[in-house]
C-alpha positions in Angstrom: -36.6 -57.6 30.4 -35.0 -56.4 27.3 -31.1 -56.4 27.1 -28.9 -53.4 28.8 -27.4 -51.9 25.6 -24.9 -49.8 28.0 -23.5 -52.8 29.2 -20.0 -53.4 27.9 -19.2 -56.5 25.4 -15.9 -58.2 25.5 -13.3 -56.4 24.0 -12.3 -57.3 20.8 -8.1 -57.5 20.2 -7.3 -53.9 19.3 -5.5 -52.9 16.0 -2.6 -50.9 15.6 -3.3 -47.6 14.7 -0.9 -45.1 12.8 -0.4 -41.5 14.0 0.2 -38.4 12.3 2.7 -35.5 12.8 0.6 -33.6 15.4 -0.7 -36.9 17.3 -4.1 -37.4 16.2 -4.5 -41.5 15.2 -5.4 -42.6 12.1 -5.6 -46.1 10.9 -2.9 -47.1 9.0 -3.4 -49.3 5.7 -2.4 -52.8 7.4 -5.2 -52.0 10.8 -7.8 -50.8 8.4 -7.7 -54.0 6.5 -8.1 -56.1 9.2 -11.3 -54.1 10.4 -12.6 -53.4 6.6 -16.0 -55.3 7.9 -16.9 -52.2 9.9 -18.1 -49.0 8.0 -17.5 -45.9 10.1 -20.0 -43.4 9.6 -19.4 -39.6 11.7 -22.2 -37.6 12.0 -20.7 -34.0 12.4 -21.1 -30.4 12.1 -19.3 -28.0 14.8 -22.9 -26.0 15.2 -25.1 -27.3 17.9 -28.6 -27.6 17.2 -28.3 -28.9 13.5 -30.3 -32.5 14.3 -27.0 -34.4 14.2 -28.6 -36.6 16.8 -32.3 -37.1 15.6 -30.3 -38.0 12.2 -27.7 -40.5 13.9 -30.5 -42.3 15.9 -32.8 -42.2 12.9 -29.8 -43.6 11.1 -28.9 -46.1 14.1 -32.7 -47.9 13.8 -33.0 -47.9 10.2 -29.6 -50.1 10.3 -30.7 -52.8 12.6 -34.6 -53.2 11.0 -32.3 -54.0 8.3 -30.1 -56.9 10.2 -26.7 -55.0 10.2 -25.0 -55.3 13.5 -24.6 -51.5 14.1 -22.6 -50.0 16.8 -23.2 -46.0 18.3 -20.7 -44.0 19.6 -21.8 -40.8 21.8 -17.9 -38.1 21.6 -20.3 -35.0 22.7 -19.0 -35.6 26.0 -20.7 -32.8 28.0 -24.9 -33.2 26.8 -24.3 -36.9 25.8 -27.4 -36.4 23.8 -27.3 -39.5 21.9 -26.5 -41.7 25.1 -29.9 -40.0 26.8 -31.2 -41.0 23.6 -30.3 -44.9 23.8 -31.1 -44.6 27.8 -34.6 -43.3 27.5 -35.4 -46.1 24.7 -34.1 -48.8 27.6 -36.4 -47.6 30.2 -39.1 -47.2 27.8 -39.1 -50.8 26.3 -38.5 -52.0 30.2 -41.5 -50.2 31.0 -43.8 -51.2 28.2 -42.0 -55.2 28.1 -41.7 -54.5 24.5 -38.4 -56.9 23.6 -34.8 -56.2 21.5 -36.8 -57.8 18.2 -39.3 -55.3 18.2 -37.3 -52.5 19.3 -33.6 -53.2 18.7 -30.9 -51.5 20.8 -27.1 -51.3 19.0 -23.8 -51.7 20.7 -22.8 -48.9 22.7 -19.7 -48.3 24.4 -19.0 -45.1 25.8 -15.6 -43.0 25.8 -14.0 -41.0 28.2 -12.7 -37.7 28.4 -8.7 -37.4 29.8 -9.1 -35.4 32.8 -5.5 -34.8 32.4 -4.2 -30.7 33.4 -1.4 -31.4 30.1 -3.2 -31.0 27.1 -0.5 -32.8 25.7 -1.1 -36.0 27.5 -4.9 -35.6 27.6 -5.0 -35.8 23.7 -2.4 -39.0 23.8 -4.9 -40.7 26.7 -8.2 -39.7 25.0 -6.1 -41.0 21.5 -5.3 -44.4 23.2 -9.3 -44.4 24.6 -10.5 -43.5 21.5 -8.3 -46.4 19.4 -9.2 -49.1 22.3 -13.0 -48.3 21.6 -13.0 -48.3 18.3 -11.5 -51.6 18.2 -14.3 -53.0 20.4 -16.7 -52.6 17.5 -14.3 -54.9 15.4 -17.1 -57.2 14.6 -20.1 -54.7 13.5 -21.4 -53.8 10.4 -21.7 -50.2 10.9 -20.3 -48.0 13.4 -22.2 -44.3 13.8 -20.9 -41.5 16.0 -22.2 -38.4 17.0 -19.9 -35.7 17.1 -20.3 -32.8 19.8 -21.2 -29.2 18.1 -17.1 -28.5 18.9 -14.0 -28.7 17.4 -12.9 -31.1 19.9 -9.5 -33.5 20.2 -12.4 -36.7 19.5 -14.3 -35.2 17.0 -11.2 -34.7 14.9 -10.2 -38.4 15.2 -13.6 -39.5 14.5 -13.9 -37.4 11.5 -10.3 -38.8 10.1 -11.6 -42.4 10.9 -14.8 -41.7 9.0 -16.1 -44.0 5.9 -18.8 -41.3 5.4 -19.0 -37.8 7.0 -23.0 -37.0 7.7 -22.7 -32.7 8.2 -26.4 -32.0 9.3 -27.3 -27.6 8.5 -30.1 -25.8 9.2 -30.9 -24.1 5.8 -29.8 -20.6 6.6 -26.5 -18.8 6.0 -25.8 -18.7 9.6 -25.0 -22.6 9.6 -23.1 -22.3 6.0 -20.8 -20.0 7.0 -19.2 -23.2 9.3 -18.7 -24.4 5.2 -17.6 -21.5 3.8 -16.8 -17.6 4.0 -19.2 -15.2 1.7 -18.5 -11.8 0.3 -20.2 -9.5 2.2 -21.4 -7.4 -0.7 -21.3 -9.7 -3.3 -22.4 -12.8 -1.9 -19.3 -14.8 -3.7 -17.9 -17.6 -1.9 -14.4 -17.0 -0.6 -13.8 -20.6 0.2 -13.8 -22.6 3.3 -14.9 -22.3 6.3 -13.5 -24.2 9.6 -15.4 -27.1 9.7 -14.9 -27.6 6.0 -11.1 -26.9 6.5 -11.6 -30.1 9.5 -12.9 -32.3 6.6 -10.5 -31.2 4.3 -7.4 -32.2 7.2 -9.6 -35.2 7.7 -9.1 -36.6 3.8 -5.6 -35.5 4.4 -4.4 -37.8 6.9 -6.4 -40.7 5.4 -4.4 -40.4 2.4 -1.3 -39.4 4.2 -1.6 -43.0 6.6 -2.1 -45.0 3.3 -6.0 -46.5 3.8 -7.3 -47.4 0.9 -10.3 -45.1 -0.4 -11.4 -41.5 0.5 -14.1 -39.9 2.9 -18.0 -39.9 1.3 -19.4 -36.5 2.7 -22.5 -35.6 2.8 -24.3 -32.4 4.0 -27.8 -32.9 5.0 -30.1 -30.3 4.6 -32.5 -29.9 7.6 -35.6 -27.5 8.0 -35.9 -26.5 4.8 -39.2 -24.3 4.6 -42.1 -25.6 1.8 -42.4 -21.9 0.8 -40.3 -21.2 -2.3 -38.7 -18.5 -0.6 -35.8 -16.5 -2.1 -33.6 -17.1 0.7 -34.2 -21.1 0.7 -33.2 -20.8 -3.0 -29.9 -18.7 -2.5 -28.6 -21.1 0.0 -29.3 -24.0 -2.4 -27.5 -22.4 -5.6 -24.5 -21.7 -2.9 -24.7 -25.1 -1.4 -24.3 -26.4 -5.0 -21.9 -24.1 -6.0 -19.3 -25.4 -3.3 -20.7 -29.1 -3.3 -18.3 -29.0 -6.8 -15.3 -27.0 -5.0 -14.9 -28.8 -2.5 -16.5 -32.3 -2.6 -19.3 -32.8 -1.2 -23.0 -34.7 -1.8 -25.9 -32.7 -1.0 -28.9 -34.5 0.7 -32.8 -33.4 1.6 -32.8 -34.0 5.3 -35.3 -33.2 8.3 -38.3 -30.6 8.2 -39.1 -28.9 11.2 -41.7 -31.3 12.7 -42.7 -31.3 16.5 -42.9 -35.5 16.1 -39.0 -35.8 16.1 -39.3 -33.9 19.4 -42.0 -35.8 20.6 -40.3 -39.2 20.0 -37.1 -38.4 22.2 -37.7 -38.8 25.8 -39.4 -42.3 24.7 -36.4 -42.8 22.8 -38.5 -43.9 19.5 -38.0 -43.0 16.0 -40.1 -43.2 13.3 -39.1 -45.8 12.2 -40.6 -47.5 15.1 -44.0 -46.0 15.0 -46.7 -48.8 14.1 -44.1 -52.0 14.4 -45.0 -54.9 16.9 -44.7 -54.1 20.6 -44.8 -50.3 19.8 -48.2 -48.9 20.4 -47.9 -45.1 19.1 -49.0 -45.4 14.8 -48.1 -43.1 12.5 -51.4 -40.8 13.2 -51.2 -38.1 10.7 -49.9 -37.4 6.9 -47.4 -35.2 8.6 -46.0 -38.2 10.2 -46.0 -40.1 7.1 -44.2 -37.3 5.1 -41.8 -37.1 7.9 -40.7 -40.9 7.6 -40.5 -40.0 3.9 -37.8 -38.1 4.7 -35.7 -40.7 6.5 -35.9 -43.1 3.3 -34.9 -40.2 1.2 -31.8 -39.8 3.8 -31.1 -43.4 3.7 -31.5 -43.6 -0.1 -29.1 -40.7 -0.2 -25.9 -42.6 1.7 -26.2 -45.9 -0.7 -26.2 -48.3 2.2 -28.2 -51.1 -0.5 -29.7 -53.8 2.2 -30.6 -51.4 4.8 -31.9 -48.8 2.2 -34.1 -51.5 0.5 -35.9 -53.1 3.9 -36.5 -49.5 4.9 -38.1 -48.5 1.5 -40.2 -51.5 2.1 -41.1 -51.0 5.7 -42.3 -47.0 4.6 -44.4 -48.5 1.5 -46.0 -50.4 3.9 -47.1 -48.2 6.4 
């Protein structure tokens, strides 16, 4: 029987947590300190169907192959795809007695939504749920959330608790205009878009509470087509373009590739394909480009140890 990641760990003692003028909670310098062991890392883009949570999981696994203790976080409170994620790799590895060595689960703890009619008072209860959580995952290496394709209360507070921001885009102008605002006949940028202006608030109010060090971001280009196409190219050169406005790392993400479908209701990723206790191998060069892709993720986010063993583990498949 392999161990029940959805069951609850004793709480760690919870920090004090700083608050800005218009309520959302942000660590303050003194908290953050005491919790600098954790790196916070938000996956986020207010678009649905951008592979936020095929790159969090991904992200999740490569972590613990390496030997960090990671802890996930699931605020997209209404598909909780990320927690049907984690459930279906429990049931799997129950049903083929394949144990936590071979196919590691992290610490999950999930958080509620206030069902509070004030809006007032449900952002000061989901702030206290939120801060109580995070303090649970005191003693992890990593912490990864997957933010909801909304501008919710939760989502902001992850994103201003973030190390690194993760903003997974399909590569089409549809998805960049959540960046930034074009000129309809000239194509020039404008400047931001709302979920840029969320990042940008985000930075703020880390500066503003006084923790030490700014927020890595990185937008992770998904589906990119292998045709050189002229469209694939104009998106790039823009992407560029306000990677220097506005801060920014840009990052080759996930093609489109049936596999990463495959692999959810199993709850595998590929980084699992071909390891002890997993029977499904990496069958095809597709798959094998695919994982390619994950390293080139990982490589992208500088997370040394976890980057390394997963460089090795692709080598050697």
């Amino acid at each position: 029987m392999t161990q029940n990641p959805f069951t609850n760990r004793p709480s760690a003692s919870l920090q004090a947590r700083g608050k800005t003028a218009d309520g959302d909670a942000v660590c303050d310098a003194e908290s953050r300190a005491a919790s600098d062991g954790t790196k916070v890392i938000v996956i986020g883009n207010e678009k649905g169907g951008s592979g936020k949570t095929t790159a969090a999981m991904h992200l999740i696994v490569a972590l613990m192959k390496s030997g960090f203790k990671t802890g996930a976080m699931d605020l997209d409170l209404r598909q909780k795809s990320l927690t049907r994620y984690l459930f279906n790799r429990q049931k799997w590895a129950e049903k083929q007695g394949t144990g936590v060595k071979d196919l590691p689960f992290p610490v999950f703890i999930p958080v509620e939504a206030s069902e509070d009619d004030s809006r007032a008072r449900s952002r000061e209860i989901e702030t206290e749920r939120f801060a109580e959580t995070m303090g649970r995952f005191a003693d992890c290496d990593y912490l990864i959330i997957d933010c909801p394709g909304a501008n919710t209360h939760l989502s902001r507070l992850a994103h201003a608790h973030a190390d690194v921001i993760v903003t997974p885009m399909n590569d089409s102008f549809v998805d960049f205009d959540l960046l930034a605002k074009l000129d309809p006949a000239s194509g020039d940028i404008l400047g931001p878009s709302l979920y840029a202006e969320m990042v940008w608030e985000a930075r703020q109010k880390r500066a503003m509470s006084g923790v030490m060090g700014g927020i890595d971001w990185v937008v992770l280009r998904n589906r990119i087509g292998a045709a050189n196409a002229k469209n694939k190219k104009r998106v790039g050169d823009k992407l560029k373009d306000l990677s220097d406005r506005i801060g920014f790392r840009l990052a080759h993400g996930f093609g489109e590739r049936v596999i990463y479908r495959e692999l959810f209701p199993m709850g595998l990723t590929l980084l699992d394909l071909g390891q002890g206790g997993v029977p499904r191998k990496l069958s095809s060069m597709t798959h094998i480009t695919a994982r390619q892709e994950i390293r080139a993720f990982l490589l992208t986010l500088k997370l040394g140890k976890s980057t390394k063993k997963t460089d090795q583990q692709t080598q050697a498949a």
